[in-house]
PDB file of N, CA, C and O in Angstrom:
ATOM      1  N   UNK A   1      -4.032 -23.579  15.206  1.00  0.00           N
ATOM      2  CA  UNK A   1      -3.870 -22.307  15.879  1.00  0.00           C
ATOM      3  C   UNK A   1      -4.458 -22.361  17.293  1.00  0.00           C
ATOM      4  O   UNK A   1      -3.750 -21.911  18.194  1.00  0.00           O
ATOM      5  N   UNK A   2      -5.382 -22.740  17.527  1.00  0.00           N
ATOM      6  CA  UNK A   2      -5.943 -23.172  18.892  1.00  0.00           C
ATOM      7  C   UNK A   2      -6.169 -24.505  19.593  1.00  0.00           C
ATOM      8  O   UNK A   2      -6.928 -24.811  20.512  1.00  0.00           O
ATOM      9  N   UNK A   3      -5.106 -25.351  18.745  1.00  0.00           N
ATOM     10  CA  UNK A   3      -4.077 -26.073  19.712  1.00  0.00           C
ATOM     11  C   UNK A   3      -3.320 -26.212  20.907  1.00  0.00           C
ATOM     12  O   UNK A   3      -2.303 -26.903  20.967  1.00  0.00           O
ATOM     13  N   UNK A   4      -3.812 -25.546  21.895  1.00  0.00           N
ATOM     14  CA  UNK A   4      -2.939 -25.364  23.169  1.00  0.00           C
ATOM     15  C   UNK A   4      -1.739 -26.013  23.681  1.00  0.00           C
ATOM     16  O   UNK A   4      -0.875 -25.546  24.423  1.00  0.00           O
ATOM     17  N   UNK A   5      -1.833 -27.176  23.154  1.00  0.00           N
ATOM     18  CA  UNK A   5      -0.622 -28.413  23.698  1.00  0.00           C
ATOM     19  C   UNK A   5      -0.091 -28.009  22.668  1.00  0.00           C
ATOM     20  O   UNK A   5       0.457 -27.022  23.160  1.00  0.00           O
ATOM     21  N   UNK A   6       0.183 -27.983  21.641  1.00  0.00           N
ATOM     22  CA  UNK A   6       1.472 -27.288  20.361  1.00  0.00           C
ATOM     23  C   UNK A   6       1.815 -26.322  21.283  1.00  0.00           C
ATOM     24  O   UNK A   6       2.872 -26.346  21.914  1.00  0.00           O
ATOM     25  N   UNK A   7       0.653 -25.156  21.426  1.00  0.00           N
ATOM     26  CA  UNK A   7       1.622 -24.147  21.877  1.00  0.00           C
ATOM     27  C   UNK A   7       2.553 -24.197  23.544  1.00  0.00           C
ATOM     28  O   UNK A   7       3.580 -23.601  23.868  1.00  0.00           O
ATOM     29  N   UNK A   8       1.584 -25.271  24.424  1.00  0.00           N
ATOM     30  CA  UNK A   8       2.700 -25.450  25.281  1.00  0.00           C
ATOM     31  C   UNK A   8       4.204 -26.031  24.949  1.00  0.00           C
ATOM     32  O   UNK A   8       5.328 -25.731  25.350  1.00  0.00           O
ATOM     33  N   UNK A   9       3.568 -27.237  23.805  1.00  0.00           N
ATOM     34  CA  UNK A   9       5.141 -27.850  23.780  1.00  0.00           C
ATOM     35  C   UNK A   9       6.336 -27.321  23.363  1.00  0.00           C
ATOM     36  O   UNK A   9       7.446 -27.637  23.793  1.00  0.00           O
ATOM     37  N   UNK A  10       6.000 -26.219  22.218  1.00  0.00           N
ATOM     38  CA  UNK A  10       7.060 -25.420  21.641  1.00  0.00           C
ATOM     39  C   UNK A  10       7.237 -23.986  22.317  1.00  0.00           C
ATOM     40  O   UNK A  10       7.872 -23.143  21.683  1.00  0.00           O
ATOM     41  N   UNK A  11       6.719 -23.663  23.555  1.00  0.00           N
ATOM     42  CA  UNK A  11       6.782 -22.290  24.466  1.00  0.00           C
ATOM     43  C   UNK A  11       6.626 -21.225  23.608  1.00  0.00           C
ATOM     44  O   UNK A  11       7.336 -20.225  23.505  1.00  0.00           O
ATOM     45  N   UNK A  12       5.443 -21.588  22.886  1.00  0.00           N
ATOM     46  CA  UNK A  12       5.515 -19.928  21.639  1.00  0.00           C
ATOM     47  C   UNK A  12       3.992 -19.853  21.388  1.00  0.00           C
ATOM     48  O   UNK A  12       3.185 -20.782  21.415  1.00  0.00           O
ATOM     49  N   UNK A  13       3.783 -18.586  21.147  1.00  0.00           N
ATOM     50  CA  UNK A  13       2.248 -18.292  20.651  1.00  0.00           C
ATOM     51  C   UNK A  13       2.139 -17.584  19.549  1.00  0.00           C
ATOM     52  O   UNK A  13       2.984 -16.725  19.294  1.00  0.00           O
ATOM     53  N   UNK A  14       1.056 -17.833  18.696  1.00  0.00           N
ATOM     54  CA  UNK A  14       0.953 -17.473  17.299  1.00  0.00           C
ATOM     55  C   UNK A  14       0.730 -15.813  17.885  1.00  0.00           C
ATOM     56  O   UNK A  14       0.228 -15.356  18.912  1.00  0.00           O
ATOM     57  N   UNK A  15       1.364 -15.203  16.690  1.00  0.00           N
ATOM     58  CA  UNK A  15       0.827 -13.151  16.785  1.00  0.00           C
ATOM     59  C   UNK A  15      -0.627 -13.303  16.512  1.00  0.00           C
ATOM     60  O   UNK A  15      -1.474 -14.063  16.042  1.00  0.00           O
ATOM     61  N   UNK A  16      -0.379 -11.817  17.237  1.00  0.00           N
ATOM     62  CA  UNK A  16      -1.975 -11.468  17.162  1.00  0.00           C
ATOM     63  C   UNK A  16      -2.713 -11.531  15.876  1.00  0.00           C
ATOM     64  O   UNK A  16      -2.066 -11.211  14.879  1.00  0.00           O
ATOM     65  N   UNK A  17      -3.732 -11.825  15.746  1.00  0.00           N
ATOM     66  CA  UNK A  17      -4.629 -11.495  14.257  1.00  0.00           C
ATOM     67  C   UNK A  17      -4.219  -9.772  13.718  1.00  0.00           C
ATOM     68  O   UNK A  17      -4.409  -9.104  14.735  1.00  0.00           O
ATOM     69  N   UNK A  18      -3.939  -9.195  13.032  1.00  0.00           N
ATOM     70  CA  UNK A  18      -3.941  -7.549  12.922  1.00  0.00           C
ATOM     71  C   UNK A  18      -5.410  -7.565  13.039  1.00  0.00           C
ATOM     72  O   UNK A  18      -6.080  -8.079  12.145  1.00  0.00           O
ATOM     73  N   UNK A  19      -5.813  -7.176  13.806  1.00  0.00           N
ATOM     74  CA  UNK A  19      -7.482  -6.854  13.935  1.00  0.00           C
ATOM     75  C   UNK A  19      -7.867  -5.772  13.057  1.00  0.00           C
ATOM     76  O   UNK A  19      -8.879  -5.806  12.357  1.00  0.00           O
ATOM     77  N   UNK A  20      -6.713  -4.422  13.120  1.00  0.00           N
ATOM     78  CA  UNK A  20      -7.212  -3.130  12.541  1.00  0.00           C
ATOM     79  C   UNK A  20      -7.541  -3.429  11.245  1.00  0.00           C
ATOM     80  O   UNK A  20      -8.714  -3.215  10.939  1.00  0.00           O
ATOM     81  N   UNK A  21      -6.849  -3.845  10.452  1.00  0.00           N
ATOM     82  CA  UNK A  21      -6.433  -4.258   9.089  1.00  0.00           C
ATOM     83  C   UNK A  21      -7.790  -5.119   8.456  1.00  0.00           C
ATOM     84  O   UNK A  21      -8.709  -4.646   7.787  1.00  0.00           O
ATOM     85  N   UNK A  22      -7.605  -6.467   8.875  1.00  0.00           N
ATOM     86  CA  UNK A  22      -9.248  -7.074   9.143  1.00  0.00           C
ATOM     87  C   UNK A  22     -10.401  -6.073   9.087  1.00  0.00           C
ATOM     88  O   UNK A  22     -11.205  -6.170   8.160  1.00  0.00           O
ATOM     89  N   UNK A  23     -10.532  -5.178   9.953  1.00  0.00           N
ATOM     90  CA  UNK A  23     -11.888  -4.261   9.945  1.00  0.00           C
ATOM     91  C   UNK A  23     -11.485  -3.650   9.011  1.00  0.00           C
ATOM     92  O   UNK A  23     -12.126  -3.908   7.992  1.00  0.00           O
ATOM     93  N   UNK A  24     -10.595  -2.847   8.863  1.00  0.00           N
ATOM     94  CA  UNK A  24     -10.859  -2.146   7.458  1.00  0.00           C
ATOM     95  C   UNK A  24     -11.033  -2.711   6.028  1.00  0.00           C
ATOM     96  O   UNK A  24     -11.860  -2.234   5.251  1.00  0.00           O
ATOM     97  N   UNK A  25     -10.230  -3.736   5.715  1.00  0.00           N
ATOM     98  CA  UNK A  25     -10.689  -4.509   4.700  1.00  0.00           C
ATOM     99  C   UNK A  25     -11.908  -4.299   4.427  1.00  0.00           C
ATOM    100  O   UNK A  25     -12.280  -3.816   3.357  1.00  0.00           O
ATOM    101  N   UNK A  26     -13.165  -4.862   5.983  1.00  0.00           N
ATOM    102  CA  UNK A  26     -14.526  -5.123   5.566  1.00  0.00           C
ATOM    103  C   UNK A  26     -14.992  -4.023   5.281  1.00  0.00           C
ATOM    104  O   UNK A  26     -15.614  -4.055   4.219  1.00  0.00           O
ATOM    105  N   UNK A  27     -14.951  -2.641   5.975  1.00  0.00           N
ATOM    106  CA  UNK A  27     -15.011  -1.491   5.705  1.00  0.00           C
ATOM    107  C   UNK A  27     -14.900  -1.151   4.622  1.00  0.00           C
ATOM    108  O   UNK A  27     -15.997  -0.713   4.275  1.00  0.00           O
ATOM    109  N   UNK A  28     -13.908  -1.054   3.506  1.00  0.00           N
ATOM    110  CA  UNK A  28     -13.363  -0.824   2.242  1.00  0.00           C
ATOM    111  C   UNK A  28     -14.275  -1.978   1.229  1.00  0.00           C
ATOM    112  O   UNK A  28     -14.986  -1.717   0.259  1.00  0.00           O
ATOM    113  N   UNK A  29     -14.038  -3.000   1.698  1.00  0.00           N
ATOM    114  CA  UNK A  29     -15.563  -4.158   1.142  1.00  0.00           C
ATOM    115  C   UNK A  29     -16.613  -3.174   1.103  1.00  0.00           C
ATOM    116  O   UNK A  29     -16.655  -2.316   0.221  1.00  0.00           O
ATOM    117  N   UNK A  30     -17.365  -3.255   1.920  1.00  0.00           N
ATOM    118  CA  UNK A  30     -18.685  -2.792   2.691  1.00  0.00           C
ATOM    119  C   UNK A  30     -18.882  -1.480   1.185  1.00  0.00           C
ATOM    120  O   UNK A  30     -19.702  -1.387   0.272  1.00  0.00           O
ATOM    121  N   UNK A  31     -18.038  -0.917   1.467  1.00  0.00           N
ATOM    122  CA  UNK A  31     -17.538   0.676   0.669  1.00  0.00           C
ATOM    123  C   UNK A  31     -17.759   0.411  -1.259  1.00  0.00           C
ATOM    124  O   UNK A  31     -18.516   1.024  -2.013  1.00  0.00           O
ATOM    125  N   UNK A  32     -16.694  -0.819  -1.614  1.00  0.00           N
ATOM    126  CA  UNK A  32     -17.103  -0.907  -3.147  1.00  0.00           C
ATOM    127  C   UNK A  32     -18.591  -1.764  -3.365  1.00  0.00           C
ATOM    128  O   UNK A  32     -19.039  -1.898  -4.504  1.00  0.00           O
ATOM    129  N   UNK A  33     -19.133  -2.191  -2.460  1.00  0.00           N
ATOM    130  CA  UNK A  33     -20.714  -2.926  -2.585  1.00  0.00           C
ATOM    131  C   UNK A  33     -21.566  -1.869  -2.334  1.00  0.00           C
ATOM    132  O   UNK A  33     -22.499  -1.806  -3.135  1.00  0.00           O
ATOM    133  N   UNK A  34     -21.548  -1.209  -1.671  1.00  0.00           N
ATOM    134  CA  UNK A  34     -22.839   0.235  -1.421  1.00  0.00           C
ATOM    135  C   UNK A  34     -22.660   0.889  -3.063  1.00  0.00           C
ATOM    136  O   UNK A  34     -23.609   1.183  -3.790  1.00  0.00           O
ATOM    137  N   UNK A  35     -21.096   1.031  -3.442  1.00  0.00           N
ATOM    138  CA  UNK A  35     -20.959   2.204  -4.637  1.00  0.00           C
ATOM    139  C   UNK A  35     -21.039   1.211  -5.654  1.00  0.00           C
ATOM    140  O   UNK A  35     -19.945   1.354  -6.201  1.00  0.00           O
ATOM    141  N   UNK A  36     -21.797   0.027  -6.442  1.00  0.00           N
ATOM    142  CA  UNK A  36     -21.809  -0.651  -7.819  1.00  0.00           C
ATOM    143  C   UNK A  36     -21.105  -1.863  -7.790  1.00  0.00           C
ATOM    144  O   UNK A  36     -21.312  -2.719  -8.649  1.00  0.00           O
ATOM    145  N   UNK A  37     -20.103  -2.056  -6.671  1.00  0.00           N
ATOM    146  CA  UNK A  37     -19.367  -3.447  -7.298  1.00  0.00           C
ATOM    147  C   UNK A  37     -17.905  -2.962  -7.924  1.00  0.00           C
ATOM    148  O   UNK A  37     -17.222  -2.006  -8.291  1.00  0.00           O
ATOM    149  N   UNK A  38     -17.964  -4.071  -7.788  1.00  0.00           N
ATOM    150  CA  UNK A  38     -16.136  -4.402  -8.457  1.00  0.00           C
ATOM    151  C   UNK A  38     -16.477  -4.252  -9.581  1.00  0.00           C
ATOM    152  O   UNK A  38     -15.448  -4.172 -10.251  1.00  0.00           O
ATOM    153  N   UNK A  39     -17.797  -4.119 -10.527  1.00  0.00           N
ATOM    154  CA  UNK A  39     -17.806  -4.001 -12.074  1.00  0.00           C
ATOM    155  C   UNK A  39     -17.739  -2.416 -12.593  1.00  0.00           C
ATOM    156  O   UNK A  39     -17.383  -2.073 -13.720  1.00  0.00           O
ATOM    157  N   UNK A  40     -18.190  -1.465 -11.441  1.00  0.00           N
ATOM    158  CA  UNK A  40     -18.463  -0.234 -11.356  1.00  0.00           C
ATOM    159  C   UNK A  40     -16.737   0.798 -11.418  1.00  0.00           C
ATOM    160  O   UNK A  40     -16.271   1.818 -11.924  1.00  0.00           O
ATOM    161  N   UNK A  41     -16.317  -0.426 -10.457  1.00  0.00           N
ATOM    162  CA  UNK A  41     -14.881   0.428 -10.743  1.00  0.00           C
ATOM    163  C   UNK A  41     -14.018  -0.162 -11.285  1.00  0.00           C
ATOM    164  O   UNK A  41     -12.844   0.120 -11.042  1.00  0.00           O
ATOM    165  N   UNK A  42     -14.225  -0.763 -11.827  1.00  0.00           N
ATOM    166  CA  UNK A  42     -13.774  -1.487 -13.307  1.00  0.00           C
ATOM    167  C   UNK A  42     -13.383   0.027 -13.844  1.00  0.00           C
ATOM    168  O   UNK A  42     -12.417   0.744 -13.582  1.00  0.00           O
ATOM    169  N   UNK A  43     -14.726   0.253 -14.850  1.00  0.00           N
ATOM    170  CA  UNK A  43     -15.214   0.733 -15.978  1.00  0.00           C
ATOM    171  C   UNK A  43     -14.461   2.350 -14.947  1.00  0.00           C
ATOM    172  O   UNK A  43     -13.701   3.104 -15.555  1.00  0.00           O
ATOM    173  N   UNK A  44     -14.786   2.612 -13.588  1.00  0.00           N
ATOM    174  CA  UNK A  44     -13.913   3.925 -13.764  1.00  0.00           C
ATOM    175  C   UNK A  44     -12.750   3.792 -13.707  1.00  0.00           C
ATOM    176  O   UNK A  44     -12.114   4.785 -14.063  1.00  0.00           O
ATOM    177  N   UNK A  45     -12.212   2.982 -13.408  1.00  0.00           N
ATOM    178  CA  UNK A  45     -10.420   2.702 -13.764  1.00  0.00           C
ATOM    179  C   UNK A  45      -9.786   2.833 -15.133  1.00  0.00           C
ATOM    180  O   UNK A  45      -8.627   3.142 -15.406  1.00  0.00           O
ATOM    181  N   UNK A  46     -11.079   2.444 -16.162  1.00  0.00           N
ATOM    182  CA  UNK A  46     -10.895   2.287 -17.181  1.00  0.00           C
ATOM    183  C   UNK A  46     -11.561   3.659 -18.051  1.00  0.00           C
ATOM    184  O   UNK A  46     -11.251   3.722 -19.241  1.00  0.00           O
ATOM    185  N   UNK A  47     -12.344   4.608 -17.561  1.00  0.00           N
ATOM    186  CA  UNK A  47     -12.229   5.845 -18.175  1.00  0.00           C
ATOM    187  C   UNK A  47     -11.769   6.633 -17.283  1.00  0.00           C
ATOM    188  O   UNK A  47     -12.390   7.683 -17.120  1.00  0.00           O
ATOM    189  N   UNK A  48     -10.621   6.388 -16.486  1.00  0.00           N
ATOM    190  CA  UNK A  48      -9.999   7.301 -15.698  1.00  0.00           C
ATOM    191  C   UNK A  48      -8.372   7.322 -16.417  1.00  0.00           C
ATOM    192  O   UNK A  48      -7.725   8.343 -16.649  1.00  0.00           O
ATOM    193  N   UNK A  49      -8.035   6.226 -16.626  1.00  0.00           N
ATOM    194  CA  UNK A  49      -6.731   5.803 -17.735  1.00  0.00           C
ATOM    195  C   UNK A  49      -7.249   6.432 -19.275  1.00  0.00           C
ATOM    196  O   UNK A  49      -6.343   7.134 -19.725  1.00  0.00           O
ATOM    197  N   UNK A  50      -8.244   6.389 -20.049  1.00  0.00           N
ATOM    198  CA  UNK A  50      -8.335   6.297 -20.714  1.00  0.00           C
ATOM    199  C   UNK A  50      -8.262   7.915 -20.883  1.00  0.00           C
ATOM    200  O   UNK A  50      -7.780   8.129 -21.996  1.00  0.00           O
ATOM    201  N   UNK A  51      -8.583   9.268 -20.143  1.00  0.00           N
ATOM    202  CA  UNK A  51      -8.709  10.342 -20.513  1.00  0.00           C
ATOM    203  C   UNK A  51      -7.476  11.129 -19.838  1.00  0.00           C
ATOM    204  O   UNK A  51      -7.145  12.312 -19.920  1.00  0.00           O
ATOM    205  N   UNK A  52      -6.888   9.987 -19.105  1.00  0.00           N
ATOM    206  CA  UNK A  52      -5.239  10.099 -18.707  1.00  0.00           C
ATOM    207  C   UNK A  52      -4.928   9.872 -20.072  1.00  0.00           C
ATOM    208  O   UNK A  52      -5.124  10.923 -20.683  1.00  0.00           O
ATOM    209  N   UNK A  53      -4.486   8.865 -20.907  1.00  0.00           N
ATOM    210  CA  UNK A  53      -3.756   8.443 -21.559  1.00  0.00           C
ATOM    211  C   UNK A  53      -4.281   9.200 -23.304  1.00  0.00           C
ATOM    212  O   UNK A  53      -3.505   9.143 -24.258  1.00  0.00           O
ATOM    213  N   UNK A  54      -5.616   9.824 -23.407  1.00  0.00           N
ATOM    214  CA  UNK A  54      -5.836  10.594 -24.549  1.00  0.00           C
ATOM    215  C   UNK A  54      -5.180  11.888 -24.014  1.00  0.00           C
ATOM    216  O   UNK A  54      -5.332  12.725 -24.904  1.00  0.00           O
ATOM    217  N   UNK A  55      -4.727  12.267 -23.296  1.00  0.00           N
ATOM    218  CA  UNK A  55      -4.291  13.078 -23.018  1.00  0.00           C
ATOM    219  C   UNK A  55      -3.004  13.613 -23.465  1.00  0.00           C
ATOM    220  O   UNK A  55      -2.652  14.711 -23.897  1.00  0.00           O
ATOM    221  N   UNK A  56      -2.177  12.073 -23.141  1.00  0.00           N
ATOM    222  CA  UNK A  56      -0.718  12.309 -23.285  1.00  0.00           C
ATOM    223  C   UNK A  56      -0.774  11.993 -24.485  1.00  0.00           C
ATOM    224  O   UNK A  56       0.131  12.169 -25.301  1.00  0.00           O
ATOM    225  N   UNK A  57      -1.261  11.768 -24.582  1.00  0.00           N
ATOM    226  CA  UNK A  57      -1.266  10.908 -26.763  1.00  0.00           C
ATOM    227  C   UNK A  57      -1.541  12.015 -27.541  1.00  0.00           C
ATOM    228  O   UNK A  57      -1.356  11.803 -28.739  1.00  0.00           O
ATOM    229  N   UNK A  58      -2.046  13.490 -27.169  1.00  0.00           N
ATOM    230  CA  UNK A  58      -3.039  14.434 -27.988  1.00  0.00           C
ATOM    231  C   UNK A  58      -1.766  15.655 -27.104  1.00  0.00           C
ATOM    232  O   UNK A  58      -2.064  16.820 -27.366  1.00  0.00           O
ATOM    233  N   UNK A  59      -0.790  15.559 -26.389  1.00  0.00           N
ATOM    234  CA  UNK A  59       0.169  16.177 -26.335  1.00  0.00           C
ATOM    235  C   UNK A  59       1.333  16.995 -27.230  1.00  0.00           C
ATOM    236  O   UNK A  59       2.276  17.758 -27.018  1.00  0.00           O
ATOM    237  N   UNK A  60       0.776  16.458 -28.174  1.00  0.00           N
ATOM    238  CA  UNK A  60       2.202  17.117 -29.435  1.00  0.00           C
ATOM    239  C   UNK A  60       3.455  16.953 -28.633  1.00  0.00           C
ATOM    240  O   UNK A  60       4.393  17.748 -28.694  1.00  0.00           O
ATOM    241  N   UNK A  61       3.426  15.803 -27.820  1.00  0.00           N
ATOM    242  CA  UNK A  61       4.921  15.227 -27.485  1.00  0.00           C
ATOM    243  C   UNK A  61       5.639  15.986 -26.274  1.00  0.00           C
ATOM    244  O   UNK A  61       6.829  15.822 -26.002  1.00  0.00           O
ATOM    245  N   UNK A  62       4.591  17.015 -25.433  1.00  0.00           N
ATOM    246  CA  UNK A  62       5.178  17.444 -23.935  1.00  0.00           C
ATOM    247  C   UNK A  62       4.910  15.943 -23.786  1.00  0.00           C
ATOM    248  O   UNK A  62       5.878  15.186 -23.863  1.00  0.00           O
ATOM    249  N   UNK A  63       3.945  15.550 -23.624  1.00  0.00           N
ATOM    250  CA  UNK A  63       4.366  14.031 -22.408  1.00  0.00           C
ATOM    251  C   UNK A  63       4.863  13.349 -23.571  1.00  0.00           C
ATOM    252  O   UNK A  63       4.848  13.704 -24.749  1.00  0.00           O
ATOM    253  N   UNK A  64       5.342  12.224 -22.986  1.00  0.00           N
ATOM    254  CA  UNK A  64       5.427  10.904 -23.789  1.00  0.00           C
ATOM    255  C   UNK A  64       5.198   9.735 -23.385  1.00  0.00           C
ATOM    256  O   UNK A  64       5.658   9.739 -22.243  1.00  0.00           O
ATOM    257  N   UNK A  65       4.695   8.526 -23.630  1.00  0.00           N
ATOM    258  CA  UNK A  65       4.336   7.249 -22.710  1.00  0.00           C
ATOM    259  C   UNK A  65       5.617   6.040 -22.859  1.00  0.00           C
ATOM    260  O   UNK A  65       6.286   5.719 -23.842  1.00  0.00           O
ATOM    261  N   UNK A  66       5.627   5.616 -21.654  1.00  0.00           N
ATOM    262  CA  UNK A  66       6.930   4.670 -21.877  1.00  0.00           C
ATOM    263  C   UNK A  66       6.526   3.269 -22.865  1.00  0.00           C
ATOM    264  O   UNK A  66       7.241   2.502 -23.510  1.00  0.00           O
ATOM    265  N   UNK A  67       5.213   3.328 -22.676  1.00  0.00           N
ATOM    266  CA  UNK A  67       4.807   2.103 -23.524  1.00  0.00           C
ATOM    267  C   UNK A  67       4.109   2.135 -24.763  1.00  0.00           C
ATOM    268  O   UNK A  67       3.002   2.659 -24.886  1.00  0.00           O
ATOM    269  N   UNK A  68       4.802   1.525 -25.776  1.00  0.00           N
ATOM    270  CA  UNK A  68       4.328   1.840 -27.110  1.00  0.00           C
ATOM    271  C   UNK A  68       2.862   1.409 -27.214  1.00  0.00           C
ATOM    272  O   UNK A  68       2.006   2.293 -27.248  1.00  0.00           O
ATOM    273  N   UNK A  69       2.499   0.093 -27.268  1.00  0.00           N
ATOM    274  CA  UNK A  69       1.928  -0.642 -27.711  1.00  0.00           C
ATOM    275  C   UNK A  69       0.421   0.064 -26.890  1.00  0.00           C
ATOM    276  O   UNK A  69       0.795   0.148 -25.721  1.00  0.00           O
ATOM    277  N   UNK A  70      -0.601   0.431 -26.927  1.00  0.00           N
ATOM    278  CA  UNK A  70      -1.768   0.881 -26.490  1.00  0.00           C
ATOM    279  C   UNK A  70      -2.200  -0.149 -25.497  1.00  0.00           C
ATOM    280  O   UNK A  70      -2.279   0.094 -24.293  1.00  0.00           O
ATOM    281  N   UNK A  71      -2.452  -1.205 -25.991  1.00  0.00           N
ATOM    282  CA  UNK A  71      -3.229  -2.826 -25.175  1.00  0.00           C
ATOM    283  C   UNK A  71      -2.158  -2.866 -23.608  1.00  0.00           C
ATOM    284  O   UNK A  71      -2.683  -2.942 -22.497  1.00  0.00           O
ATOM    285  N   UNK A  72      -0.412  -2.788 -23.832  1.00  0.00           N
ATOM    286  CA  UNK A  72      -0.364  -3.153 -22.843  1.00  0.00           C
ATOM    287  C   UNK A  72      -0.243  -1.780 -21.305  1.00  0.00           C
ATOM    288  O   UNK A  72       0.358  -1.815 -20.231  1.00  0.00           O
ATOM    289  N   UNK A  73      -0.803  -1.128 -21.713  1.00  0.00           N
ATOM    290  CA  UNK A  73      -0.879   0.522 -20.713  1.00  0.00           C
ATOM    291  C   UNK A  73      -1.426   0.007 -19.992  1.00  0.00           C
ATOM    292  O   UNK A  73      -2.383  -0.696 -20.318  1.00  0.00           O
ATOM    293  N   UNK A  74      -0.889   0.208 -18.250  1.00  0.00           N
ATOM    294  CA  UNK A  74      -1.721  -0.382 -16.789  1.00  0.00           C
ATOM    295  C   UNK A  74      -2.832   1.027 -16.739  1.00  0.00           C
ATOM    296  O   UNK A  74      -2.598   2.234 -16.810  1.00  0.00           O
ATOM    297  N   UNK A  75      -4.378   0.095 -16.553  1.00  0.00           N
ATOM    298  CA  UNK A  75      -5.236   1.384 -16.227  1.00  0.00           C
ATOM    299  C   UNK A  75      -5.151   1.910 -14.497  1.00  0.00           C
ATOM    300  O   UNK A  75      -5.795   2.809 -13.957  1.00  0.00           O
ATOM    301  N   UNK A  76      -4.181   1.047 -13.939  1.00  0.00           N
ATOM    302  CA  UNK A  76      -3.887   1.429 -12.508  1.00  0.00           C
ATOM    303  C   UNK A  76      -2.544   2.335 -12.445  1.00  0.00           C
ATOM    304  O   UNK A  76      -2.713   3.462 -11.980  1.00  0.00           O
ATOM    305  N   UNK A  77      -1.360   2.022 -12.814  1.00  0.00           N
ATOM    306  CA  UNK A  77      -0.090   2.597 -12.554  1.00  0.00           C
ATOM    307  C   UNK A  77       0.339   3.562 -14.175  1.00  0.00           C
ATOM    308  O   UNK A  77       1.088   2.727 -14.683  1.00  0.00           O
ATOM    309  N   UNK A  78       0.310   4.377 -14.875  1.00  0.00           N
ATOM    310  CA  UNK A  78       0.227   4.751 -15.659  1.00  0.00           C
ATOM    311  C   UNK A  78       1.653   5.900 -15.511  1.00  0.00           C
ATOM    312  O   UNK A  78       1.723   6.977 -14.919  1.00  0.00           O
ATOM    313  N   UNK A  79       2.685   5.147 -16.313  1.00  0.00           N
ATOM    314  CA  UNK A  79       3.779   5.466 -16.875  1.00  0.00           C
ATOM    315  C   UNK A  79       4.188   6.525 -17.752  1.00  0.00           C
ATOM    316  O   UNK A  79       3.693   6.328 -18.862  1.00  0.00           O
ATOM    317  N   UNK A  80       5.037   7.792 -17.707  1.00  0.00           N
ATOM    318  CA  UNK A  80       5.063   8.684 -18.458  1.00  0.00           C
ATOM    319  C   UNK A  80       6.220   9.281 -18.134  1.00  0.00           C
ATOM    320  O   UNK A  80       6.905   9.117 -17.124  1.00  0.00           O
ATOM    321  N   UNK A  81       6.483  10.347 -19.534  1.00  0.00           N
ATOM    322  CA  UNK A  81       7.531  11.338 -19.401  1.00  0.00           C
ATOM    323  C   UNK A  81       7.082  12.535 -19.180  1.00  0.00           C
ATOM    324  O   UNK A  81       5.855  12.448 -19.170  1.00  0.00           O
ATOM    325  N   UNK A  82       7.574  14.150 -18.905  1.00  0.00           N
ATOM    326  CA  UNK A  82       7.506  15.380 -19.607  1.00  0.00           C
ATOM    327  C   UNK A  82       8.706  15.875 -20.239  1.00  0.00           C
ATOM    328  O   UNK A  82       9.819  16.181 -19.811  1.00  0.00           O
ATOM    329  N   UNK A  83       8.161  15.866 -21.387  1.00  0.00           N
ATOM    330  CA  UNK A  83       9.645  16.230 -22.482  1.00  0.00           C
ATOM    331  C   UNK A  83       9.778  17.952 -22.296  1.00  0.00           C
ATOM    332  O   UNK A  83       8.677  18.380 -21.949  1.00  0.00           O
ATOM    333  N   UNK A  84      10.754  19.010 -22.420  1.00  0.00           N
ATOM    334  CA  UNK A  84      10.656  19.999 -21.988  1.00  0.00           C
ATOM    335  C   UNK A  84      11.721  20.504 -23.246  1.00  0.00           C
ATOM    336  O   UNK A  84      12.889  20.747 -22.941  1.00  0.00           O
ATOM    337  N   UNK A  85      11.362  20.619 -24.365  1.00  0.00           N
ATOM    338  CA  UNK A  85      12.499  20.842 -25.377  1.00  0.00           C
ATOM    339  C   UNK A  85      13.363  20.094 -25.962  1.00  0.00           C
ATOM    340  O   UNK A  85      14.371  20.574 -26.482  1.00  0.00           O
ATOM    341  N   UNK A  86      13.063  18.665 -25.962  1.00  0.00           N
ATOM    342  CA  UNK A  86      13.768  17.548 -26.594  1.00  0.00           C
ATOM    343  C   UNK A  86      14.563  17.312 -24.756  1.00  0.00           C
ATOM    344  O   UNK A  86      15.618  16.677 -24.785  1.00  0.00           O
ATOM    345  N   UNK A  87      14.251  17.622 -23.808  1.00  0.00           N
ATOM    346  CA  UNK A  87      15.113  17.172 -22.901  1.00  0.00           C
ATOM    347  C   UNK A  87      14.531  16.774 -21.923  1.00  0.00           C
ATOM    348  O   UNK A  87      14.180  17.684 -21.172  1.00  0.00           O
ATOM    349  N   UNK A  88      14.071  14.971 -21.356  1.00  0.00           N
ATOM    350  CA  UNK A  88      13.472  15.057 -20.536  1.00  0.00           C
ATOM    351  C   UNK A  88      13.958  15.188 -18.716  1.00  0.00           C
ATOM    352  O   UNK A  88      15.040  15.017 -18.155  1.00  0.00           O
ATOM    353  N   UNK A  89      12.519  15.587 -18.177  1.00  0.00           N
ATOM    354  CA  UNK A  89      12.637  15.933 -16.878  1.00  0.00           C
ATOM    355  C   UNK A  89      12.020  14.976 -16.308  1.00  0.00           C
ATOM    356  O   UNK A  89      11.918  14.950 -15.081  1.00  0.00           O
TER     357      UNK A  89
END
């Protein structure tokens, strides 16, 4: 990358670094190390799904979940219906 003769010989220069992007990363770093760690939001990802998903389960069938099986439910993207009379919306 700071090769100068590459970049003369081929008349081209590498793009900029995204600088903004870079700082925020560390920022957003900086952010889950002050609040516990990556182990901290683990465990709230995982009782944040979990009182999502007792939820729809303790529904008497307004919601419904697209995924049967309990184990494979994302505790990030969390999949669902609202049934509205046998007809969903």
């Amino acid at each position: 990358m700071f090769n100068w003769k590459s970049t003369i010989d081929t008349k081209s220069i590498f793009n900029t670094t995204p600088v903004f992007a870079v700082y925020m990363t560390g920022v957003y770093a900086d952010f889950i190390n002050k609040n516990g760690g990556v182990a901290y939001f683990e465990d709230l990802a995982e009782r944040r799904s979990k009182l999502l998903y007792d939820t729809i389960d303790s529904s008497h069938g307004f919601y419904s979940g697209n995924v049967i099986n309990k184990n494979d439910r994302s505790r990030i993207n969390a999949v669902f219906k609202i049934n509205n009379n046998g007809i969903y919306i």
